[in-house]
C-alpha positions as CSV (number, residue, x, y, z in Angstrom):
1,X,43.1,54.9,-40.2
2,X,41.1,51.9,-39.2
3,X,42.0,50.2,-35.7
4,X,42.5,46.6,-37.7
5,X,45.5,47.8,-39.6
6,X,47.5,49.2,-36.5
7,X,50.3,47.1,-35.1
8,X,50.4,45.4,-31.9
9,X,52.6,47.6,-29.9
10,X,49.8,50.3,-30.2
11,X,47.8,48.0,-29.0
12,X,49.3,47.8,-25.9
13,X,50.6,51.6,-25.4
14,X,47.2,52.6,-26.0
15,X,46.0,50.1,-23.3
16,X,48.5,51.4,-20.6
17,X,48.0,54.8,-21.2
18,X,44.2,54.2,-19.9
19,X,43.5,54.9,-16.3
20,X,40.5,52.5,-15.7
21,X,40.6,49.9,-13.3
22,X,39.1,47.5,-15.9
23,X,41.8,47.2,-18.1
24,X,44.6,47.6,-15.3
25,X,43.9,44.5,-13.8
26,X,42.0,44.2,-10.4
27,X,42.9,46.4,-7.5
28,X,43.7,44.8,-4.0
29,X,41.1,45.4,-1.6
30,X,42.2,46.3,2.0
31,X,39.1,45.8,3.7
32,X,38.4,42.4,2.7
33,X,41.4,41.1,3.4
34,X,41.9,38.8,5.9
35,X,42.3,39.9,10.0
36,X,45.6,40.1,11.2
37,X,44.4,39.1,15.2
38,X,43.4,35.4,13.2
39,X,46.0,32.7,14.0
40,X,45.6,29.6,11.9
41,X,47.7,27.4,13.9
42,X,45.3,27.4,16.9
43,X,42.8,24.8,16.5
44,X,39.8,24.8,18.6
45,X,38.1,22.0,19.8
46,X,35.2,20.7,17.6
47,X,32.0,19.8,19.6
48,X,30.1,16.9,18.4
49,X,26.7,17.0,17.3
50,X,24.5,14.0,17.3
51,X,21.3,15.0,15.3
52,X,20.3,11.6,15.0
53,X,16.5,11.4,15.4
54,X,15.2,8.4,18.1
55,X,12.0,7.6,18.8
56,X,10.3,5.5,21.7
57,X,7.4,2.9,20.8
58,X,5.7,-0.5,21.8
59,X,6.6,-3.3,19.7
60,X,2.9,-4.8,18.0
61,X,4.6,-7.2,15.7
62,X,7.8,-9.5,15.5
63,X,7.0,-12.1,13.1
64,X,9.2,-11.4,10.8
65,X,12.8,-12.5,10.9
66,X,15.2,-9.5,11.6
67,X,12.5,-6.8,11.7
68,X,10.0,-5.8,14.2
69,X,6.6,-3.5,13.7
70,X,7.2,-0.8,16.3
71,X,4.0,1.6,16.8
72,X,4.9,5.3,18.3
73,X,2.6,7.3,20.0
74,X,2.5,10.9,20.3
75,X,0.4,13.9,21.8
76,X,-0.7,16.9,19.2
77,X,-3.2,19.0,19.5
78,X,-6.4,18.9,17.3
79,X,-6.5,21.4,14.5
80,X,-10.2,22.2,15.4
81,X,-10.3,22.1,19.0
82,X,-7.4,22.5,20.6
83,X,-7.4,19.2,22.4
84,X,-4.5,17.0,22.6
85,X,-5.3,13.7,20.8
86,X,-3.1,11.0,20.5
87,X,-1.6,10.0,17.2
88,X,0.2,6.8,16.3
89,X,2.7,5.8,13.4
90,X,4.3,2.7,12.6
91,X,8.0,2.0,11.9
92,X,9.5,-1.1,10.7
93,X,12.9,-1.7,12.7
94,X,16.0,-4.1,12.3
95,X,16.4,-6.5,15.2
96,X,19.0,-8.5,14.2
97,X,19.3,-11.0,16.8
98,X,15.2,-11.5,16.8
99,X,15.4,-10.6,20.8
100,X,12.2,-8.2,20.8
101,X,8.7,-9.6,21.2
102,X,5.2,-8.3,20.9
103,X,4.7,-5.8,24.0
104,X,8.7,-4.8,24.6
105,X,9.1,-1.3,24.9
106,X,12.0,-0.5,22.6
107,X,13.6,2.9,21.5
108,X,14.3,3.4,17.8
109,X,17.6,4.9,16.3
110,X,17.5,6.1,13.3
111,X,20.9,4.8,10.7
112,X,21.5,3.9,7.4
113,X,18.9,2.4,5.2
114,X,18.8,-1.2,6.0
115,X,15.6,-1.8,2.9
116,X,12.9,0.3,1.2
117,X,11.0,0.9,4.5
118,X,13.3,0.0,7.4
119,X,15.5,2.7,8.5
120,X,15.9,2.6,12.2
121,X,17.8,-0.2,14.6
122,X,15.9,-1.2,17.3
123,X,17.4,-0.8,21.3
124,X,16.0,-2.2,24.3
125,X,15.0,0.5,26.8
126,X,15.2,-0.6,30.6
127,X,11.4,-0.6,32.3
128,X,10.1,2.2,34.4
129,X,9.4,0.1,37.5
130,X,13.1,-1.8,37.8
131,X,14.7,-1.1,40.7
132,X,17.8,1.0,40.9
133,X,21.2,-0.7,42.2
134,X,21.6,0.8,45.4
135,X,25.8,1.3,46.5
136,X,24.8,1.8,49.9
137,X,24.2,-1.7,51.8
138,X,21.0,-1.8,53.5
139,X,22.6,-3.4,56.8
140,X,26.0,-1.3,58.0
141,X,27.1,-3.9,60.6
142,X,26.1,-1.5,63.5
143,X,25.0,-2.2,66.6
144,X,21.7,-0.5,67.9
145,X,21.4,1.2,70.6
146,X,18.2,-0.2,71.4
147,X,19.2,-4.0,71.6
């Protein structure tokens, strides 16, 4: 008796009576199931990541209009002999108020693309030498002792 000609019922008594797990259908697995200590209506604070990449160079050129020439410098050694050499790279940066000239000291933030080749936003960075605003006054309204 070939298997074409029997009817469909056989089919599936034949299918039942078969102990595999492959034709029973899948079997639940305990162990990968999900932890029962896991409460889903706790949500726990997200901390914010700021991966943006900034870099610190000298502006050498601000002709054009929106966009200044910003060379960074950086310290690496030298593959041969171990000395640290200094290396420079130019970025092209959007200043759109045209505020930056050739000399300013400006950090570099990297955002969206602004054209082929600029890709950073340029921000002032205060200069190292500024004085810091004091709170305290420097006279108190005390009389010395000496006077």
């Amino acid at each position: 008796m070939s298997l074409l000609h029997l009817p469909l019922s056989q089919f599936k008594s034949l299918s039942i009576s078969l102990s595999t797990p492959f034709l029973s259908g899948p079997t639940p697995l305990v162990h990968l199931s999900k932890p029962t200590s896991f409460h889903p209506t706790i949500s726990l604070p997200t901390p914010t990541i700021k991966a943006m990449r900034s870099l610190q160079g000298r502006v050498v050129c601000a002709t054009n209009d929106k966009t200044v020439s910003v060379e960074v410098t950086r310290l690496a050694p030298h593959p041969k002999y171990k000395r640290r050499v200094r290396k420079k790279k130019k970025f092209q940066a959007h200043d759109p108020d045209n505020k930056f000239q050739v000399g300013d000291v400006v950090q570099l933030e990297k955002c969206r693309p602004i054209s082929k080749t600029k890709t950073f936003l340029a921000v002032p960075v205060p200069p190292r030498n500024a004085p810091k605003k004091e709170s305290v006054p420097k006279e108190l309204g005390l009389p010395l002792a000496s006077a």
